[in-house]
C-alpha angles and dihedrals in degrees: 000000000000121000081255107059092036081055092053096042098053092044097053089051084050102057093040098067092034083061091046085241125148119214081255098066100038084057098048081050099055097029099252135123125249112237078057089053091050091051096048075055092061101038096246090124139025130216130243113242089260095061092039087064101043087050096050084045088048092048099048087235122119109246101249088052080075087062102045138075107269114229089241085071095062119096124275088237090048084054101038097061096059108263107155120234089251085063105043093048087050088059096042089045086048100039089048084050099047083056111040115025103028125079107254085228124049106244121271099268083199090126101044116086 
């Protein structure tokens, strides 16, 4: 499983919870079943575009909020001193991006002046 879709996973199962819903009712919401739904939680599947929308819309979260860290994932002392959520999700977001979709070394500029 890629960090994406262990991302997704774990934040659908998030915000589930956070919304008192069951996997039942999530399903009947998006028109899955439920077995499938359980499936898209543990990362065994992962959903076409169309049901990623209708599960971030039934669960009253922006689409790109299933992909990120949630800011319950930051650390208690992160939170402690006073860092806001939009600051702690723009490290996360950055720090996600730096290892997993950068080159761990900047590209030869031989061939620039």
């Amino acid at each position: 499983m890629n960090v994406l879709h262990e991302l997704l996973a774990k934040n659908i199962k998030l915000y589930r919870a956070q919304s008192n819903m069951t996997q039942e009712i999530l399903a009947e919401k998006v028109a899955l079943s439920t077995p499938y739904l359980g499936e898209i939680e543990t990362g065994r599947k992962y959903p076409s575009s169309d049901v990623f929308l209708r599960l971030a819309i039934a669960l009253g979260v922006k689409p790109y909020q299933l992909l990120m860290e949630h800011p319950f994932y930051a650390s208690a002392e992160e939170l402690n001193k006073g860092d806001d959520i939009r600051g702690i999700l723009a490290r996360e977001f950055n720090a996600m991006l730096d290892k997993h979709f950068l080159p761990s070394e900047p590209p030869d500029r031989k061939d620039q002046p």
